[in-house]
N, C-alpha and C positions, 0 to 999 in steps of 0.2 A: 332149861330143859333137864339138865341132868338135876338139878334139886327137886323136880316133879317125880323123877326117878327113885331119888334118895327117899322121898316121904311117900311113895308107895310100896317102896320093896327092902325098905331099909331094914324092918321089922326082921326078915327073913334073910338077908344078907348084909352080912354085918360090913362085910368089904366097901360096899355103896355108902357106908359111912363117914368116908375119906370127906374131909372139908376141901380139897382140891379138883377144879374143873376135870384136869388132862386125866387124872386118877381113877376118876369116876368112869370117866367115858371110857378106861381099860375093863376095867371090869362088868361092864354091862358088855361090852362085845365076850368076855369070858365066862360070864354067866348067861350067853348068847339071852338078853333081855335085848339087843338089838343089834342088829348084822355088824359083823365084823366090817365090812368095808363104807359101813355108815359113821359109825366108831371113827374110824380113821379118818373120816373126809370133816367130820364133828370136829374133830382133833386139828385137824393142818388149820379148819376154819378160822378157830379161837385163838391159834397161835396168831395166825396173821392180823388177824382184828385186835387182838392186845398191843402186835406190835406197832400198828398202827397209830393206835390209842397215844401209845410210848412217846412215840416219833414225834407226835402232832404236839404232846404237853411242851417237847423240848423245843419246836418251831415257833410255837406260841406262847411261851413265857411272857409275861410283859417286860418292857426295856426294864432294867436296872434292879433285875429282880433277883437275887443269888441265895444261897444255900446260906444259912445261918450258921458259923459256927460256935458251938457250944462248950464251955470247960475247957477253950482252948484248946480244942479238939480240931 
């Protein structure tokens, strides 16, 4: 939703240009392109659905699956 944003009103507001979800959705409540408490409920949503996301990759790794390290790093 907020990239339908960015390629309508991008042109005119340069701020909508931000490559980041949470960014976006501030500035569109600030350049009131959509209610400030839509803004925010947009905002807690995507938070939780990412973390979500997060949680679920770390539950579901497959067995024996670890981080590579690299240069001895």
């Amino acid at each position: 939703m907020t990239q339908a944003f960015q390629l309508a009103y991008g042109s005119r507001h340069a701020a909508l240009r931000s490559a980041g979800t949470l960014g976006t959705l501030e500035e569109l409540a600030r350049i009131r392109l959509l209610p400030e408490h839509v803004c925010r409920e947009l905002d807690h949503a995507y938070v939780f659905l990412r973390t979500a996301e997060h949680r679920g990759q770390l539950v579901h790794r497959p067995p024996g699956h670890r981080r590579v390290r690299v240069g001895g790093l």
